[in-house]
Gaussian input, Z-matrix of N, CA and C with variables (Angstrom, degrees):
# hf/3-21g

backbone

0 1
 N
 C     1     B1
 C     2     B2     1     A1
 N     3     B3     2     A2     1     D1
 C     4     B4     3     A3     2     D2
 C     5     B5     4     A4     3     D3
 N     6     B6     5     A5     4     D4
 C     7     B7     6     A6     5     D5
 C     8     B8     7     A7     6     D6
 N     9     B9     8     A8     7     D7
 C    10    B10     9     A9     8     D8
 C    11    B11    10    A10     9     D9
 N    12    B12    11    A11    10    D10
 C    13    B13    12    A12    11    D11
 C    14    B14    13    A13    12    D12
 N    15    B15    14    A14    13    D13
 C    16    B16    15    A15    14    D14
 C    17    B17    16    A16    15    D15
 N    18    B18    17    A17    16    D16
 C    19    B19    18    A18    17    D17
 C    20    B20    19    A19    18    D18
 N    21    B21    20    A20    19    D19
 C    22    B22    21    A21    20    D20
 C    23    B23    22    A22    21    D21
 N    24    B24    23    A23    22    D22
 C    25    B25    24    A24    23    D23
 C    26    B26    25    A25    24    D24
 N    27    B27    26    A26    25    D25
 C    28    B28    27    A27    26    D26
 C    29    B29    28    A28    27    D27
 N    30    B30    29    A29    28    D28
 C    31    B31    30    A30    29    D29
 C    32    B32    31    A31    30    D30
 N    33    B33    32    A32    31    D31
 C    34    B34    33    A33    32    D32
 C    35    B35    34    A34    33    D33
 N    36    B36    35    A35    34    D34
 C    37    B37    36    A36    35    D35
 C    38    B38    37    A37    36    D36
 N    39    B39    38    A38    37    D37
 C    40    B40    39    A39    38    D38
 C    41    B41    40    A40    39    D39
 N    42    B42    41    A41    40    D40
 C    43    B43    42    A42    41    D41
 C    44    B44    43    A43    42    D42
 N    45    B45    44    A44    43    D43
 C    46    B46    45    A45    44    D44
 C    47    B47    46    A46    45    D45
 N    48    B48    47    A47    46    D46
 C    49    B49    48    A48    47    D47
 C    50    B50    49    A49    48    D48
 N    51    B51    50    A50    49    D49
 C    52    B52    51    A51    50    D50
 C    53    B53    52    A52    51    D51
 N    54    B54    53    A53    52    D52
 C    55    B55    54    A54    53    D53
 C    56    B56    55    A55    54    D54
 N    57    B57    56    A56    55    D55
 C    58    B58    57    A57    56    D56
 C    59    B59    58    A58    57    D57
 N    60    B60    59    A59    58    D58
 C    61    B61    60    A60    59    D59
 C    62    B62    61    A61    60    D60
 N    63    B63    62    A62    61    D61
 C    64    B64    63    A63    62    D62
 C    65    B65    64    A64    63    D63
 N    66    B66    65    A65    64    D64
 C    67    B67    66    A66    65    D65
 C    68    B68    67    A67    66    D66
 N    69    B69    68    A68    67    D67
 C    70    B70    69    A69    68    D68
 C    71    B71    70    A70    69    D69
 N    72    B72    71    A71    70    D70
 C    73    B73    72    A72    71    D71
 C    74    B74    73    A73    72    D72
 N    75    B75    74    A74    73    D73
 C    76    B76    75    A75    74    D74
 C    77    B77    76    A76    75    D75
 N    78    B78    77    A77    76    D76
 C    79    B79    78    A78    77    D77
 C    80    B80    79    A79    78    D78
 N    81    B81    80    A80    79    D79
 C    82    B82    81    A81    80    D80
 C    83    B83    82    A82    81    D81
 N    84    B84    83    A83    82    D82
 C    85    B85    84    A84    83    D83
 C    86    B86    85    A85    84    D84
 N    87    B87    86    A86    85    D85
 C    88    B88    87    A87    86    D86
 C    89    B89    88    A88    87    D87
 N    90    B90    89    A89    88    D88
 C    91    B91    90    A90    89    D89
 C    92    B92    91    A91    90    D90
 N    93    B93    92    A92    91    D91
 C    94    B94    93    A93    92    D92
 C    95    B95    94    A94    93    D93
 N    96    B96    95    A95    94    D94
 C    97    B97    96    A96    95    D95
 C    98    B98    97    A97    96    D96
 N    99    B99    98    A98    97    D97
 C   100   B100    99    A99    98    D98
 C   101   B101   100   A100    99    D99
 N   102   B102   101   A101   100   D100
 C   103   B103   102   A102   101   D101
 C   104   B104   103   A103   102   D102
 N   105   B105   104   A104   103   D103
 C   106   B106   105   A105   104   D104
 C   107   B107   106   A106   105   D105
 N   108   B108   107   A107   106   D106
 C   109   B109   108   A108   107   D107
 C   110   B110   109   A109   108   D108
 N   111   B111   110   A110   109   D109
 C   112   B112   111   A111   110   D110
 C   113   B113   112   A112   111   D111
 N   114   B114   113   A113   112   D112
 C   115   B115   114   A114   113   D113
 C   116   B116   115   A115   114   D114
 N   117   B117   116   A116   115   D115
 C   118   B118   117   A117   116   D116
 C   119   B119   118   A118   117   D117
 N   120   B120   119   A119   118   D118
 C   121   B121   120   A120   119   D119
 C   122   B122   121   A121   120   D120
 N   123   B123   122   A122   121   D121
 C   124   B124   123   A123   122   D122
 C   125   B125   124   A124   123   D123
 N   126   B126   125   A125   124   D124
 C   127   B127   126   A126   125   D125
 C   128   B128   127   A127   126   D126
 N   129   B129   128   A128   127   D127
 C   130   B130   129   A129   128   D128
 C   131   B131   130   A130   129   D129
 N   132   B132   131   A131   130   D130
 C   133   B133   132   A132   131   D131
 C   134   B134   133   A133   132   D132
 N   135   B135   134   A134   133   D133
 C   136   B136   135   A135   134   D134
 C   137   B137   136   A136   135   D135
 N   138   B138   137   A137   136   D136
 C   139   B139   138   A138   137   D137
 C   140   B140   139   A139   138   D138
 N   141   B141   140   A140   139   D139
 C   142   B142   141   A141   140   D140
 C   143   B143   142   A142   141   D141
 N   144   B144   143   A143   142   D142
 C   145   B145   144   A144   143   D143
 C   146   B146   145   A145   144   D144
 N   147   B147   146   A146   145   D145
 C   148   B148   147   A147   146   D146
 C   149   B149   148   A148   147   D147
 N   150   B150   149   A149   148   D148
 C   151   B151   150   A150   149   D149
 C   152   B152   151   A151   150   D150
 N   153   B153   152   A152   151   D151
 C   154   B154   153   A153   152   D152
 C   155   B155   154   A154   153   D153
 N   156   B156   155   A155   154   D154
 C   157   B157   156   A156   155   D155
 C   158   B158   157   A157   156   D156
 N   159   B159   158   A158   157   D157
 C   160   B160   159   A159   158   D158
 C   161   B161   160   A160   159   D159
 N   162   B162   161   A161   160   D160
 C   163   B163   162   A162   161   D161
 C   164   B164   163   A163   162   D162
 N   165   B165   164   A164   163   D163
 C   166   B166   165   A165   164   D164
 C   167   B167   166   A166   165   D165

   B1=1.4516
   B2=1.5329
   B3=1.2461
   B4=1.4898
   B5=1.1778
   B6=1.6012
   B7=1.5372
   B8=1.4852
   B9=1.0534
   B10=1.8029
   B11=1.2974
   B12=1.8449
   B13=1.2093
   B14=1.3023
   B15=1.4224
   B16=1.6211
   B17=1.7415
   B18=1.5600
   B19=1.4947
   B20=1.6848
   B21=1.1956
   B22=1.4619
   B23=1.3447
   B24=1.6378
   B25=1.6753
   B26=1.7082
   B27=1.2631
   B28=1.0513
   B29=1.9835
   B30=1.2777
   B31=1.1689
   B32=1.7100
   B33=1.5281
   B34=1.4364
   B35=1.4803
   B36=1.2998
   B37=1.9886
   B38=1.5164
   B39=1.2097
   B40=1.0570
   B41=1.8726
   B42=0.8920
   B43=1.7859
   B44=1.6575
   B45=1.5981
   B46=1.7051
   B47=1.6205
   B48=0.7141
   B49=1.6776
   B50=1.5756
   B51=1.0387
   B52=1.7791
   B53=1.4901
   B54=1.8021
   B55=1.2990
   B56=1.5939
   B57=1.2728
   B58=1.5337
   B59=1.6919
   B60=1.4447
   B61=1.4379
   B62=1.3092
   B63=1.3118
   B64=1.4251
   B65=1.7771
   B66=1.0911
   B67=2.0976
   B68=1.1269
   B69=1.0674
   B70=1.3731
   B71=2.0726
   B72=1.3824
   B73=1.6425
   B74=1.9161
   B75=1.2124
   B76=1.5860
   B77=1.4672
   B78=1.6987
   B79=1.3573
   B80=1.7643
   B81=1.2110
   B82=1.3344
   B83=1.7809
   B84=1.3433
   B85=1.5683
   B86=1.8131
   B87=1.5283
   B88=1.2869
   B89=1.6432
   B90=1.4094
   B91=1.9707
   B92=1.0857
   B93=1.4387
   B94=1.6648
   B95=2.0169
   B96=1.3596
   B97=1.5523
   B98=1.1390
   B99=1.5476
   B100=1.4318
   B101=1.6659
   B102=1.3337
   B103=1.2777
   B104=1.5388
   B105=1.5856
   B106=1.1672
   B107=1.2958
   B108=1.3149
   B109=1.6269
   B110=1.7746
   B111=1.5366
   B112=1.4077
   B113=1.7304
   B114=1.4541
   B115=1.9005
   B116=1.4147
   B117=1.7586
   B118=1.3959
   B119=1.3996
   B120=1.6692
   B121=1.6722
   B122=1.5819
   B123=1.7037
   B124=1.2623
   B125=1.7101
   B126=1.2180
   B127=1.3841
   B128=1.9159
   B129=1.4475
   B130=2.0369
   B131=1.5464
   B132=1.0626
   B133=1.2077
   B134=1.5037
   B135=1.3540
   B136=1.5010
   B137=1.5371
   B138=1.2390
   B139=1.8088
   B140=1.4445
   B141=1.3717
   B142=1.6643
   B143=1.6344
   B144=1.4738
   B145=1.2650
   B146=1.8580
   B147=0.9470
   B148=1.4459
   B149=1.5022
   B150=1.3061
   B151=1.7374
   B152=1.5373
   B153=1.3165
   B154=1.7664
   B155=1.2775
   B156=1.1499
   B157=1.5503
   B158=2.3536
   B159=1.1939
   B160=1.2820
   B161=1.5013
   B162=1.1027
   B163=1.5036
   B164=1.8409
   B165=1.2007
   B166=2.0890
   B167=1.3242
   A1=110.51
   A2=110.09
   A3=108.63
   A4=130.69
   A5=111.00
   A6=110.61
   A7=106.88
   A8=105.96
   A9=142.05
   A10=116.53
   A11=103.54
   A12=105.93
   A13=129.66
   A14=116.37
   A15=115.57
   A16=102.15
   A17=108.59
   A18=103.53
   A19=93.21
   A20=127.94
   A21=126.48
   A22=101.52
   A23=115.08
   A24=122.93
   A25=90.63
   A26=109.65
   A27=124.57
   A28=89.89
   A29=117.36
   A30=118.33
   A31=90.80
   A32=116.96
   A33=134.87
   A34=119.53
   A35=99.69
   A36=98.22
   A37=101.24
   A38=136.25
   A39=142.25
   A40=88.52
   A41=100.78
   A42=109.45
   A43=92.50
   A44=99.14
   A45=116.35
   A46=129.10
   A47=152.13
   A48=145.00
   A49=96.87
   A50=125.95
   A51=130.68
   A52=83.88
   A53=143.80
   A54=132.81
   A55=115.73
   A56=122.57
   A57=126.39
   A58=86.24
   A59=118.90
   A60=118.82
   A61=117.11
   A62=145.11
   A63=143.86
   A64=99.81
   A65=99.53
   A66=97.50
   A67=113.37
   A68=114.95
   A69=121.55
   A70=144.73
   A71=65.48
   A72=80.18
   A73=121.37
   A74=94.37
   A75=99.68
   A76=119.54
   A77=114.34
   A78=105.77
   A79=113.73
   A80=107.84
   A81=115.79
   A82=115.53
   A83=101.24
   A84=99.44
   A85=113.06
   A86=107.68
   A87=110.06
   A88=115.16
   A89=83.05
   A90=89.41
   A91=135.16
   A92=144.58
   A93=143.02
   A94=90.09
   A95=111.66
   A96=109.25
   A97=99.83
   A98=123.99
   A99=118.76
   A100=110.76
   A101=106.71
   A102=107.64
   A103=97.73
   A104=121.36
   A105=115.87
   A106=136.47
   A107=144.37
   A108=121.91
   A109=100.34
   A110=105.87
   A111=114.29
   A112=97.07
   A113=97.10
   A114=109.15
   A115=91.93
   A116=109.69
   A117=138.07
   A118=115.28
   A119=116.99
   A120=95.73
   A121=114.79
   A122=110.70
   A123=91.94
   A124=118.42
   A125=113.90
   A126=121.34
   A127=109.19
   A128=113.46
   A129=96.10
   A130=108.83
   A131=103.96
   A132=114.57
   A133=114.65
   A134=101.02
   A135=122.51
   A136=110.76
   A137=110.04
   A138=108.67
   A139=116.84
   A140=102.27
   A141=94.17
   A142=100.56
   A143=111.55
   A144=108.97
   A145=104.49
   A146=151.09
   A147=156.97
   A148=129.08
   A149=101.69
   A150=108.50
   A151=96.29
   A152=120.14
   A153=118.90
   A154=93.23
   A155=106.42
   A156=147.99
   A157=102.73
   A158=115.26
   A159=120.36
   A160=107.74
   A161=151.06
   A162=126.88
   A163=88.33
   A164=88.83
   A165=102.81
   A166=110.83
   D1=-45.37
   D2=172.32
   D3=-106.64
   D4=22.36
   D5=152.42
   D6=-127.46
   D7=103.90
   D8=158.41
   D9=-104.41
   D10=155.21
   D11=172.15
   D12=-69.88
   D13=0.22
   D14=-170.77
   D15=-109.94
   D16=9.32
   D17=-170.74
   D18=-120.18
   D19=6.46
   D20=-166.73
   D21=-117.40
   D22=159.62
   D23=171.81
   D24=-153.19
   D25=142.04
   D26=-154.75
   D27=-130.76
   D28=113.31
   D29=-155.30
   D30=-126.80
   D31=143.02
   D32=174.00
   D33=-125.83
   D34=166.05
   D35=157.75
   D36=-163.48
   D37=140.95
   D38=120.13
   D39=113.41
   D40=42.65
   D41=-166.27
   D42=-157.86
   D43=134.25
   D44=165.44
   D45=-36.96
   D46=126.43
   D47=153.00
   D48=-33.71
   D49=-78.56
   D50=-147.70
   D51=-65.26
   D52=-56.99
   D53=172.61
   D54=-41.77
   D55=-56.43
   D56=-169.65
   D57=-51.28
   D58=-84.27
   D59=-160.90
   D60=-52.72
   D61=-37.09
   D62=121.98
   D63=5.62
   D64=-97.95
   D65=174.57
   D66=-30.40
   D67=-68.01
   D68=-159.71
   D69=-71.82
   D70=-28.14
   D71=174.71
   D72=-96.49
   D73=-14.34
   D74=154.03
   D75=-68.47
   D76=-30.20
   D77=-177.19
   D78=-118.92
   D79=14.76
   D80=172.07
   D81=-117.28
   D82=-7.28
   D83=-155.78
   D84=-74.94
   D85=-14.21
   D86=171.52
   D87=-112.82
   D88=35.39
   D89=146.75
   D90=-70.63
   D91=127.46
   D92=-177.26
   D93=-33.78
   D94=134.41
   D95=130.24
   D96=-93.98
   D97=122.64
   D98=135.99
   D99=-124.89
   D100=163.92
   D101=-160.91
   D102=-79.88
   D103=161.72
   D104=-166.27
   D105=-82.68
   D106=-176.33
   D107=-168.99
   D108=-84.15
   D109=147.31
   D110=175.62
   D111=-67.68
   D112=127.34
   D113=172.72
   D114=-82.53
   D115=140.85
   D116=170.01
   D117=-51.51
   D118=112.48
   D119=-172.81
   D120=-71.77
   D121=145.83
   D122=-176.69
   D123=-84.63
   D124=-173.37
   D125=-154.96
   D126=-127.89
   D127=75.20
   D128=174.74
   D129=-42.12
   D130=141.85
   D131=143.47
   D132=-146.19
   D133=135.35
   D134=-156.90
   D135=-61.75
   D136=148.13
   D137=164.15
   D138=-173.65
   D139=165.44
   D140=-177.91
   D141=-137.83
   D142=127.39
   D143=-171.62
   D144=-109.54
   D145=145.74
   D146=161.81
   D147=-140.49
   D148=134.95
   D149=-159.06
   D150=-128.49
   D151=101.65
   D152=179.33
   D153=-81.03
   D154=146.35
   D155=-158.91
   D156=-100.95
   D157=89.57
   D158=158.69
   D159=-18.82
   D160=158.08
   D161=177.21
   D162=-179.62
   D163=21.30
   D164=159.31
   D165=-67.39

């Protein structure tokens, strides 16, 4: 459930593109695509905060 292709990043250095995917897609390629989870919309709720300032 929580390894999908839309939840993974597959990060390199100092190694080819055409080598990395060569590796990689033989052992990643039958990962679920599913599309990703809908994020919770968030919600304002209003306020007013104030801190008077000592000024002795």
């Amino acid at each position: 459930k929580n390894y999908t292709a839309p939840r993974m990043v597959l990060a390199a250095s100092g190694v080819e593109h055409q080598e990395l995917l060569a590796v990689a897609e033989p052992l990643l390629s039958d990962l679920p695509n599913v599309p990703p989870p809908e994020a919770p919309k968030s919600v304002y709720v209003g306020g007013d905060f104030r801190c008077q300032a000592d000024s002795a």
